[in-house]
PLY file of the C-alpha trace (Angstrom):
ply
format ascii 1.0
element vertex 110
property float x
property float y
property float z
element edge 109
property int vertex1
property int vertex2
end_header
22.79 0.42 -1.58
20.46 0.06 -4.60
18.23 -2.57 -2.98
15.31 -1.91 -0.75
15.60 -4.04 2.53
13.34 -4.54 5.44
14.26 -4.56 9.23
14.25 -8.71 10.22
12.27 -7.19 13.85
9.64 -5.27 12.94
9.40 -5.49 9.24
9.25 -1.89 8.44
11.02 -0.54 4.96
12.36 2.41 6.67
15.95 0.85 7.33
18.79 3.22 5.67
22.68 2.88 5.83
24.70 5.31 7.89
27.98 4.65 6.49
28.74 1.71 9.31
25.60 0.51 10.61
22.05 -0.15 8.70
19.46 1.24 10.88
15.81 1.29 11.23
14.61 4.27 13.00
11.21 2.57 13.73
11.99 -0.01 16.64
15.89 1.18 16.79
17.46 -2.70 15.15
20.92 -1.48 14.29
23.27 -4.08 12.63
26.72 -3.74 10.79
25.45 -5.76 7.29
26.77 -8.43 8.43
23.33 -10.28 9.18
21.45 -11.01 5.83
18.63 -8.58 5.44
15.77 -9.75 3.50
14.78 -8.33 0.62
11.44 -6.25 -0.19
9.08 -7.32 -3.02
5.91 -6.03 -2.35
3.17 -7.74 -3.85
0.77 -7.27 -1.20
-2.01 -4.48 -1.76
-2.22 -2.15 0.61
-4.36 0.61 1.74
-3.69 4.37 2.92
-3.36 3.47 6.46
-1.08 0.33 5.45
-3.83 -2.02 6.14
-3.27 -5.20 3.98
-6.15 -5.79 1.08
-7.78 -9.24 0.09
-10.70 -9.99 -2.48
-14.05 -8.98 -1.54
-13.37 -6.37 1.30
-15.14 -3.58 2.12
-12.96 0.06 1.42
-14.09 3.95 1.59
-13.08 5.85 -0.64
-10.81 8.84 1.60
-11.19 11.68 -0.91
-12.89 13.12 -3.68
-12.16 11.34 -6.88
-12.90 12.90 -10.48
-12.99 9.92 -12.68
-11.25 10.61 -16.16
-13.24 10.74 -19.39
-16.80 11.47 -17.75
-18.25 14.16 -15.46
-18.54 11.93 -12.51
-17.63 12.37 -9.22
-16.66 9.78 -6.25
-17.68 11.39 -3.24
-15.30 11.17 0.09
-16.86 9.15 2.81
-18.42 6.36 -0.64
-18.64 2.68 0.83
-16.81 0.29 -1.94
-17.95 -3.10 -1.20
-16.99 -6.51 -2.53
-13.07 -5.10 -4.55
-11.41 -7.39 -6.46
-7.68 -7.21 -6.73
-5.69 -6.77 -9.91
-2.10 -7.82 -11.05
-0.68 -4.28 -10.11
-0.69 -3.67 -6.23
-1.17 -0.26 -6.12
-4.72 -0.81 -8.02
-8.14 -2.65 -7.08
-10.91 -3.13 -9.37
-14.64 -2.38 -7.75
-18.01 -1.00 -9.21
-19.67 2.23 -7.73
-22.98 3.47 -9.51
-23.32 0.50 -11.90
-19.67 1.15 -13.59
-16.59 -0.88 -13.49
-13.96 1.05 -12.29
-10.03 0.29 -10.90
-8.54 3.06 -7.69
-5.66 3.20 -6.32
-5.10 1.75 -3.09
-3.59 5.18 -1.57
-6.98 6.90 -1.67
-8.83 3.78 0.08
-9.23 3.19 3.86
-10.36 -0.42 5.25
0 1
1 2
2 3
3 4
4 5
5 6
6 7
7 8
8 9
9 10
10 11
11 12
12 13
13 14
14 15
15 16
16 17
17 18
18 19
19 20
20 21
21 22
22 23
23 24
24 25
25 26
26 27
27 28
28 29
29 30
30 31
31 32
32 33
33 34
34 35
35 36
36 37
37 38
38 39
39 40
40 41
41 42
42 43
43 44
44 45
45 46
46 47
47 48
48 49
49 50
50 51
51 52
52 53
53 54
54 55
55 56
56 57
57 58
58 59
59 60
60 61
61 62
62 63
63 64
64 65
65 66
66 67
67 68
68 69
69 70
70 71
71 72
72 73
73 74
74 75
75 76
76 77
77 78
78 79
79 80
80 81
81 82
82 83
83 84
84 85
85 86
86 87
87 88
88 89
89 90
90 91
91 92
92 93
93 94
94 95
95 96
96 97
97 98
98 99
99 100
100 101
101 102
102 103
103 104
104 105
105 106
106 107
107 108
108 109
């Protein structure tokens, strides 16, 4: 089973393959492969707590960042207001302080 799937009930990515039965351990959908599971491709930004991300929302910033190549610091607890999304998921691009800067989504909260 090289391909992620998702369970068709509660859409969770959790679903693994027993030897005779795929089964998602979240809501309990078991099913012998027979049924067409969809397949994953994630495009859809999303934060730490799995919250999905659009253009212009308003994140904080969960812990604290170093930023590479300069002394400065992104404090835990920072208010990020108006990010814009890029073409990699895992990333948003925001400004804090004045500077232009792209985070990853894992250290964000909505």
């Amino acid at each position: 089973m090289n391909k992620i799937t998702v369970c068709p009930i509660c859409g969770s990515e959790n679903i693994y393959f027993d030897g005779t039965m795929y089964i998602c351990p979240d809501c309990g959908y078991e099913t012998n492969g027979e049924e067409e599971l969809e397949t994953v491709e994630n495009n859809t930004p999303r934060d730490s707590n799995g919250a999905e991300l659009a253009n212009g929302d308003a994140v904080t910033v969960i812990q604290d960042l170093k930023v590479k190549g300069s002394s400065m610091v992104i404090k835990r607890g920072t208010k990020v207001k108006s990010i814009r999304l890029t073409d990699n998921p895992e990333e948003v691009d925001c400004k804090i302080d004045g500077s232009s800067i792209v985070l990853k989504t894992c250290y964000l909260r909505k």
